[in-house]
N, C-alpha and C positions, 0 to 999 in steps of 0.2 A: 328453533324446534317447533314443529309443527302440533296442533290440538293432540293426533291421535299416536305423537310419538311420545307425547309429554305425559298422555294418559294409562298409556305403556308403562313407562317409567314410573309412574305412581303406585300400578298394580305391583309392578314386581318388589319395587322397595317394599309395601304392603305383606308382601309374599313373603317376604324375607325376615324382616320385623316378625311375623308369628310363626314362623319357622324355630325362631330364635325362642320362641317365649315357651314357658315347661307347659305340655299338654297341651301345644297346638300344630298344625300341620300335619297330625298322624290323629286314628283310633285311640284315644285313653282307653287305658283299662281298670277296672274298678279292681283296687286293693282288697287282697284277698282275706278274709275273717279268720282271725288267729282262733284257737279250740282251746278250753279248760276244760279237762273233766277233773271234778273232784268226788272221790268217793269215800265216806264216812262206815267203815265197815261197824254192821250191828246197831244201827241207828232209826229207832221209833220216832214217828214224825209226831205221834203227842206230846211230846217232852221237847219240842219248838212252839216257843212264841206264834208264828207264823199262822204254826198249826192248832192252836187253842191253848198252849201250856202257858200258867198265870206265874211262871217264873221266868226271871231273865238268861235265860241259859245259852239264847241265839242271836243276841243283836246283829248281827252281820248275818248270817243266813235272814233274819227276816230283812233286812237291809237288803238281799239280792230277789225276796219275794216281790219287796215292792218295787225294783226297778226293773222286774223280769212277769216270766208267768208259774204261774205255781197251782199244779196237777194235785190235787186234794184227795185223790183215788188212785191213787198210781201203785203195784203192785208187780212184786217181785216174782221172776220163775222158778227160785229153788230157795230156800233155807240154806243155803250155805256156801261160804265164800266162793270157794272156785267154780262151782256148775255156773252160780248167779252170776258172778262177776264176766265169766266166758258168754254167756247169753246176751252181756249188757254189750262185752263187744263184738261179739256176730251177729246181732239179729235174726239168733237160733233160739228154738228150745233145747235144753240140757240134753233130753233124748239125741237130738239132732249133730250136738257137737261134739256128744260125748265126754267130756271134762269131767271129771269128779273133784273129790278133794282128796291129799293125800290118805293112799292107803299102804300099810306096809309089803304085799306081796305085788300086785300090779298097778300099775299108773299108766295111762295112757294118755297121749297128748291130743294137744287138736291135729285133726288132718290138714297134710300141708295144704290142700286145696282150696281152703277156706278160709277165704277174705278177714280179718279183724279193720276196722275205723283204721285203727296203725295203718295195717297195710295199703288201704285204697285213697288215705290223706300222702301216703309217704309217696305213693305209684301219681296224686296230683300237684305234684310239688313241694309239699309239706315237711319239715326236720320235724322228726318224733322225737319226743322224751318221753320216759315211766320212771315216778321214784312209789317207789309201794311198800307195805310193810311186812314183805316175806311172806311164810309161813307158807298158806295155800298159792300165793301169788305167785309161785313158782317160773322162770322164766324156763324150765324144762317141760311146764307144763304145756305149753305154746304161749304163755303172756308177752312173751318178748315179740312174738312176731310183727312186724313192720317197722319197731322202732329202732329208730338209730342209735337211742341210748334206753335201757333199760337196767334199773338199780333197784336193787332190796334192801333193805334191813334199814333199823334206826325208828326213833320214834319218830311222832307227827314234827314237833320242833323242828329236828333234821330234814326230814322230807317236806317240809313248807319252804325253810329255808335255799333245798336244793332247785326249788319251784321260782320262789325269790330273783335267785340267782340266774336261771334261765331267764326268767323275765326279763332281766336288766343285761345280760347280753343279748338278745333279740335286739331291743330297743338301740342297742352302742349302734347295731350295725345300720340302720339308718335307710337308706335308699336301697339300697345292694339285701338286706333282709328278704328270706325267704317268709312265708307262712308258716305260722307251728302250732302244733298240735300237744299239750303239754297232758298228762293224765296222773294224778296224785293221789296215792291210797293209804290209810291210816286205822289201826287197828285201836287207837288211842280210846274209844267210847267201847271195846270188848271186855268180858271179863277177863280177868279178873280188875274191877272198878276199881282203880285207884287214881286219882287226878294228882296231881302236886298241890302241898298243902296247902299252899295261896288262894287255890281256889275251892278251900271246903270254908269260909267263913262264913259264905254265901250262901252254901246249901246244905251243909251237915249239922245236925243239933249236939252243941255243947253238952247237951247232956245226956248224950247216948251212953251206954258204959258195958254196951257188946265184948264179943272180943273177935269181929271180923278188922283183917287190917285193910286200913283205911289210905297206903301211899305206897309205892313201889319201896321205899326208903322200910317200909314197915315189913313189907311180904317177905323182903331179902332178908334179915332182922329173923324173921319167923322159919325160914324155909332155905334160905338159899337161894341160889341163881337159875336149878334147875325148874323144868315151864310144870313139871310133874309135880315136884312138892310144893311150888307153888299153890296148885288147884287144891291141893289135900290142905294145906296150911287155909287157905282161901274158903271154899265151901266148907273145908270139915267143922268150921269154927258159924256157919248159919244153921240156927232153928228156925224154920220156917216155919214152925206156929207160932213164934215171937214174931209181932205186928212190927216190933224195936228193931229185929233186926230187918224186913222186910222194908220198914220206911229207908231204914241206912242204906240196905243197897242201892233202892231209887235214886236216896239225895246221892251216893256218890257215882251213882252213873248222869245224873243233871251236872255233878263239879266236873265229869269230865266230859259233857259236852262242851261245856263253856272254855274249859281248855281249851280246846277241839276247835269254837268259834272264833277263839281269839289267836287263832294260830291261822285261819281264814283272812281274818282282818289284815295279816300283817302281809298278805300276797295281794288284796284287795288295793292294801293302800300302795303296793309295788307298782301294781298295772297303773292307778292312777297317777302317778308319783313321774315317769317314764313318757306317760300320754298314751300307753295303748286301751283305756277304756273302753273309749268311743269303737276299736277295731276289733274287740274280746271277747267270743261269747264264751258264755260260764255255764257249767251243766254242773249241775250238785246233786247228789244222789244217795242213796246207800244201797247193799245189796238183799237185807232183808235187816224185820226187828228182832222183838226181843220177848221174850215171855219173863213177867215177874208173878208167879203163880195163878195169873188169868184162867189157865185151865191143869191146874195142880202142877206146873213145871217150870221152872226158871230157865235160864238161856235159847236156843233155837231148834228145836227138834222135832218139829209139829210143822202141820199147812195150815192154821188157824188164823185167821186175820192180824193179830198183835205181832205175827209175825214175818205175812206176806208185805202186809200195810207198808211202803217205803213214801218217804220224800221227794220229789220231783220237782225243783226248780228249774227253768230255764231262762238265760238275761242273754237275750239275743244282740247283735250289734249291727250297724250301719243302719239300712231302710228298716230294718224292722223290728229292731228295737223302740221305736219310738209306733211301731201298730201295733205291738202287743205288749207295751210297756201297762205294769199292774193288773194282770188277769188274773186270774183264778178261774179253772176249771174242773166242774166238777165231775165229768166224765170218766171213766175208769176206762185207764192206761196201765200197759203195762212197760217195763224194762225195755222188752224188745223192741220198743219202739222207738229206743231213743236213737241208735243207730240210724236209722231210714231218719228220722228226721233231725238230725244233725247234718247229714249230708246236704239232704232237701236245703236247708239254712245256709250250707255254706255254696250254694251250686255245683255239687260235685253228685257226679253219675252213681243213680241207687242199685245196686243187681238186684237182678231179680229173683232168685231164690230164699230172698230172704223172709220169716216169718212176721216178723214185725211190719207195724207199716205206718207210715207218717203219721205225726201229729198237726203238721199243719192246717188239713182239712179240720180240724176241729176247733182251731185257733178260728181259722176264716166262718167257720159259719156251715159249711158246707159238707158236714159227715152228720148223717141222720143213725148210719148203724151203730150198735152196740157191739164194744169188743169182749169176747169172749175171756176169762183169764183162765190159762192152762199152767198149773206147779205144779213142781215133780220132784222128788229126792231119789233117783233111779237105786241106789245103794242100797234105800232101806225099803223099796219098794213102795210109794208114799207119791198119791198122785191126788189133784183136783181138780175143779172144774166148778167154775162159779158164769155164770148164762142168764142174765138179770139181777133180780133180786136172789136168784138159788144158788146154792154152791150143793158139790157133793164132794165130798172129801172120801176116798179109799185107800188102805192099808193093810199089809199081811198082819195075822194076825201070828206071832213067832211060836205059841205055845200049840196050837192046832195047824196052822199051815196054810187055813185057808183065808178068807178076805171078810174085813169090818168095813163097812162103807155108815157112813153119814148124809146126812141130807139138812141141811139147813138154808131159812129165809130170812136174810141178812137185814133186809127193810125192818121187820117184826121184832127182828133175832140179832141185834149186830155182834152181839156178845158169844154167840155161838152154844149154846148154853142146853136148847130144846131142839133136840134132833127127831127129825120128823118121818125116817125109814119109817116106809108102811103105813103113813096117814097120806102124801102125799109120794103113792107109787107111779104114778104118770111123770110126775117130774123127775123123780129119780130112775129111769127108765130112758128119758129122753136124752139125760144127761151123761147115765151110764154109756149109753150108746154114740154120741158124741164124744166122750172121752176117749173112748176105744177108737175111733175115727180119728182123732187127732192124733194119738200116738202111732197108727198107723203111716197117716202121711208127715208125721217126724221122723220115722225113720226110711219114709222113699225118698227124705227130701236129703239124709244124710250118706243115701247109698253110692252118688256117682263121686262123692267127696272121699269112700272107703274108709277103713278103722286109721285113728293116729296111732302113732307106733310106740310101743313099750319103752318107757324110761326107766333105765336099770341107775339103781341107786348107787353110790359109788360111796366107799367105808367113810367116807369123810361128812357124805351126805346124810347117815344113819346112823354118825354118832352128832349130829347136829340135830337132827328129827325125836330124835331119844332124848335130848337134853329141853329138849321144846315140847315135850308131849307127845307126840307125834305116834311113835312107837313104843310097842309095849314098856318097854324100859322101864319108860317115865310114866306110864299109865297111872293117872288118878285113882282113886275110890271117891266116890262120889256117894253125898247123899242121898235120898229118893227125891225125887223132883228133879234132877241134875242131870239123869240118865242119858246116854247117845246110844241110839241104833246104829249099825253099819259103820258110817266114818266120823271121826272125830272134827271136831272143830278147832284148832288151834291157832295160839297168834305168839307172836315172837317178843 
């Protein structure tokens, strides 16, 4: 055999040998970034560790701050489940998508035209999952759209678990595994606060001697199963000029964050457990806070920072998890943004109509502007606009008809406390005027998309809504401070 026959033969043996070997002879392509959305509904980010709370209520959420980045300004579009939660995954304003929260005479869903995270992961190859906790999560409302499995009801327990178990089949299947997109929602931190008793040692005083009940095992005991005499068994039994009972509720909406955390931990240590860590990003969130008499009101029914204020973790995976591993940014982000930059993260195409817009420029260094924040309760007519240090907050006013605006300077003012209409009328003027410009182009942006169409409730549906609150049936009476305009807030 001759030098350049022999050399021949070497290349091609060569050739063949990495033909043979995984990942050679062809393009590799980089494994695509599995998704977690977890949402915490009704959850103030002061009553995390993370976020300055001097109790342990978050081990595992601050456990994902520090292996992620975590938005310390980050701020919801609506007070209430379904608008927010619809915003969080269109990267719309509420205006824009149209979504409310259940109402008894009309419900409208999203237009089918309009993309959700579901649909444009499931359109890039991605198996959807949703297990959620009912109520406004409605999958008639459009929440189901893109998923391939979409499930309601049951507490956090159950739907961590269902979460669990998705995990660990992904992982069976091995090579042949598609990418997934998994999204988990829990009402578990809503009122009415009850944690399971185990975890009031921690945060409820032994010597409280209220008569607010303090565990679902108690409420049922008091009330019943229905969501109606619940809230009357629930609030009817809080004086809010008693500090006694004020402290109680805190400590037991802290036992039931920590529920909440340790129902996190147990999917945390699933991913790890399996080995899909290192390929997982993890978005934690909530859809707005909470009012505990901050401005005379308990539960969610204001634009007032206690209760736009949300959470924002993000624990990125592969290259860039390890660039923006432990950030903190103090930037003010909103919801909508988390869409556009979920995508961005995972290389998947952003449309362009969307309102939101990446966070990564901010991560990188490279975003000098200031994002505006626009919230809205379309229902109860309840809109703001915060443009710096200013926010202006307007609302009908229901006894005259016309309009209450505020104006407050959140640097000075974080409390919200000294409203400033008419000491500074240039700002509230500018703001005014902006306002009115963004809801303009919210709604040219939701015109080629057209109205979603009417969901007619069906008798099975509305004697479920009744049993839950929902409809008048079950309608509460509520103390003062307790009051909802327009739609109700309800959880299952």
């Amino acid at each position: 055999m001759n030098q350049s026959t022999s050399g021949a033969v070497i290349v091609c043996i060569t050739t063949l040998v990495l033909l043979l070997l995984p990942g050679c002879g062809k393009e590799t392509e980089e494994e695509k970034v599995n998704l977690i959305l977890i949402s915490i509904d009704t959850l103030r980010p002061d009553r995390l560790g993370t976020y300055g709370a001097d109790r342990e209520t978050s081990p595992t959420i601050d456990w994902l701050a520090e292996t992620g980045v975590l938005f310390e300004q980050a701020y919801s579009q609506a007070p209430k489940t379904a608008p927010s939660h619809m915003s969080i995954l269109t990267g719309l304003y509420p205006e824009s998508h149209g979504v409310r929260n259940w109402r008894e005479e009309t419900n409208k869903k999203l237009p089918d035209g309009i993309p959700t995270l579901a649909s444009i992961l499931r359109e890039d190859g991605y198996t959807t999952r949703a297990y959620t906790g009912h109520g406004h999560m409605r999958a008639e409302l459009g929440f189901d759209k893109g998923f391939n499995v979409y499930e309601s009801g049951g507490g956090a327990f159950s739907i961590f678990s269902q979460g669990i178990k998705t995990v660990k089949e992904f992982a069976k299947s091995s090579e042949t595994r598609p990418p997934f997109f998994l999204f988990l929602h829990t009402y578990a931190v809503h009122d009415p606060y009850v944690a399971p008793l185990f975890y009031h040692s921690n945060f409820v005083s032994p010597s409280y001697k209220g008569k607010i009940p303090g565990t679902r095992e108690d409420l049922v005991r008091a009330a019943g199963t229905e969501w109606g005499d619940q809230q009357k068994a629930y609030w009817g039994n809080v004086d809010r000029e008693n500090q006694a009972d004020v402290a109680h509720l805190k400590n037991l909406y802290d036992a039931a964050i920590r529920f909440t955390d340790d129902q996190i931990s147990r999917l945390v240590n699933a991913i790890r457990d399996v080995g899909l860590e290192e390929n997982t990003m993890i978005v934690f969130l909530s859809d707005h806070g909470e009012e505990f008499l901050e401005h005379e009101n308990f539960l969610h029914d204001t634009l007032y920072q206690e209760v736009l204020h949300v959470p924002l973790i993000l624990k990125f995976a592969g290259k860039m998890k390890a660039m923006y591993k432990g950030r903190r940014i103090q930037h003010t982000v909103r919801l909508i943004d988390v869409l556009p930059t979920v995508l961005a993260a995972l290389d998947v195409k952003v449309p362009s109509h969307l309102q939101g817009t990446s966070l990564v420029s901010l991560l990188d260094g490279t975003e000098t502007t200031t994002r505006n924040v626009f919230s809205q309760w379309p229902a109860a007519q309840k809109f703001s606009l915060r443009k710096g240090s200013f926010k202006l907050i307007r609302k009908n006013d229901k006894e005259s008809g016309g309009l209450i605006e505020e104006l407050y300077e959140l640097k000075k003012d974080p409390s919200e406390t000294n409203n400033l209409l008419g000491d500074e009328s240039q700002e509230a003027s500018a703001l005014r005027a902006e306002l009115d410009e963004i809801r303009k182009k919210a709604s040219a942006v939701a015109k080629p998309f057209g109205e979603g169409g009417t969901v007619k409730l069906s008798d099975q549906t509305k004697k479920e809504l009744e049993a839950l609150g929902y409809l008048k049936k079950g309608e509460p009476e509520r103390k003062k401070g307790t009051e909802q305009d327009g739609e109700d807030e309800r959880q299952d």
